[in-house]
C-alpha positions in Angstrom: 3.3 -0.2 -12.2 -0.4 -2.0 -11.6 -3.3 -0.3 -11.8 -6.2 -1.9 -10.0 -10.2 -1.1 -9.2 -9.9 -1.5 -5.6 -7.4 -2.0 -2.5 -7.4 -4.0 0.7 -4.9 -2.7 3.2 -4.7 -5.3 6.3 -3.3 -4.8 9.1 -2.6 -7.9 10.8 0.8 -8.7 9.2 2.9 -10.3 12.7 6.0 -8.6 12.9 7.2 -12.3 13.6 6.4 -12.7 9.7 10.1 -11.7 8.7 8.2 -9.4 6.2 7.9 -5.5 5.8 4.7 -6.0 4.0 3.6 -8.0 1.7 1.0 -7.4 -1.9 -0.8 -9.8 -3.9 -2.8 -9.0 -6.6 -6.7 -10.3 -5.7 -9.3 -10.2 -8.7 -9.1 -7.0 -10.5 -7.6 -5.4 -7.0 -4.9 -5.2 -5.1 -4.5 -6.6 -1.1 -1.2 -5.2 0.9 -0.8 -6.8 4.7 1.3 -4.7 6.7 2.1 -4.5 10.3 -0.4 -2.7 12.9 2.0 0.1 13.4 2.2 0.2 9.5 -1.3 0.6 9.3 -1.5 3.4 12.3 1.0 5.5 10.1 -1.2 4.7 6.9 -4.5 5.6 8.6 -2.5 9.0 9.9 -1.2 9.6 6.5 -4.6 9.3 4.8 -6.2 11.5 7.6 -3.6 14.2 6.8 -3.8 13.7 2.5 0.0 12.9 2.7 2.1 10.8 0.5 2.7 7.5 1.9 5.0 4.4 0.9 4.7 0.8 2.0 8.1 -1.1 1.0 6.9 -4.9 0.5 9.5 -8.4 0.7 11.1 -10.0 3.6 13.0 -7.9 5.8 16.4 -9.1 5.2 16.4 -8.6 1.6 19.0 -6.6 0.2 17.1 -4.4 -2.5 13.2 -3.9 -1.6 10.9 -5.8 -3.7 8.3 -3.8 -4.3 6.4 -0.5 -2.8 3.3 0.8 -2.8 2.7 4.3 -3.1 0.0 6.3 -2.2 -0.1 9.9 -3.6 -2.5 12.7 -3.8 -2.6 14.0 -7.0 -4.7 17.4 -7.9 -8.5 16.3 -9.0 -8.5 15.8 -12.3 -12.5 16.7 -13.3 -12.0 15.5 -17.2 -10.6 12.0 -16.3 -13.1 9.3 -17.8 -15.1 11.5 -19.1 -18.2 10.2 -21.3 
């Protein structure tokens, strides 16, 4: 698990690559290339507040590296607080 301050989803990942996607850790953030369809099913995922999962590592791999997850979780008003 990573927490980060910000994240840079790009979407100009080839499918040529031989990766799903792929996530590197950039200052105190976090950048994740994916593929253009990737990112048309990210942006329609965020437009509906749905869950959505990005599985990371080359596309032959046996086990998936890593995954990003993006969840909505119910506002927590108190977080941070003072």
């Amino acid at each position: 698990v990573t927490g980060a301050s910000f994240f840079v989803f790009s979407g100009a990942l080839k499918s040529s690559s031989g990766y799903l996607a792929k996530s590197s850790i950039v200052e105190d953030g976090v950048m994740v290339q994916i593929t253009a369809e990737n990112m048309d099913s990210l942006r329609q995922a965020l437009r509906e507040m749905k869950d959505f999962t990005i599985t990371c590592g080359k596309v032959d791999a046996e086990d998936p590296q890593e995954q990003v997850h993006i969840q909505w979780v119910d506002d927590d008003k108190n977080f941070s607080k003072g």
